[in-house]
N, C-alpha and C positions, 0 to 999 in steps of 0.2 A: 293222696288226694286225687289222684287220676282217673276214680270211678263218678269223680262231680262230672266229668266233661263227655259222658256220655251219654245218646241221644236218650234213653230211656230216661234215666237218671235226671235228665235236664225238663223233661215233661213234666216228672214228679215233682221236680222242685218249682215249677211254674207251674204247677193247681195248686199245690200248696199255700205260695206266697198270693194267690188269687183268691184261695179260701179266706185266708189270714186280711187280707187287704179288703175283702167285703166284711168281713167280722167286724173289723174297728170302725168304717165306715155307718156301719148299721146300729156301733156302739155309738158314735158322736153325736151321729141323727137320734138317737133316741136319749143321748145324755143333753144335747143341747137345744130341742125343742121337743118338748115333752107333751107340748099340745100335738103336736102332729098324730100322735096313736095314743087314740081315747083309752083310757084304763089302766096306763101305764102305773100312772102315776094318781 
């Protein structure tokens, strides 16, 4: 497991969980006010 702790390795895993963390974000906003973006729904 000692290629998590390198710097490379640790950027990738920080946009990832940054991709990951705006997805759901964007899921909740659009799962729990559906007025907000016309069309959706």
């Amino acid at each position: 497991m000692s290629f998590l702790f390198h710097k490379k390795t640790k950027k990738i895993v920080n946009a990832v969980w940054g991709v990951v963390a705006v997805l759901i974000i964007i899921g909740m906003v659009v799962f729990f006010a559906p007025g907000i973006i016309p069309g959706v729904y």
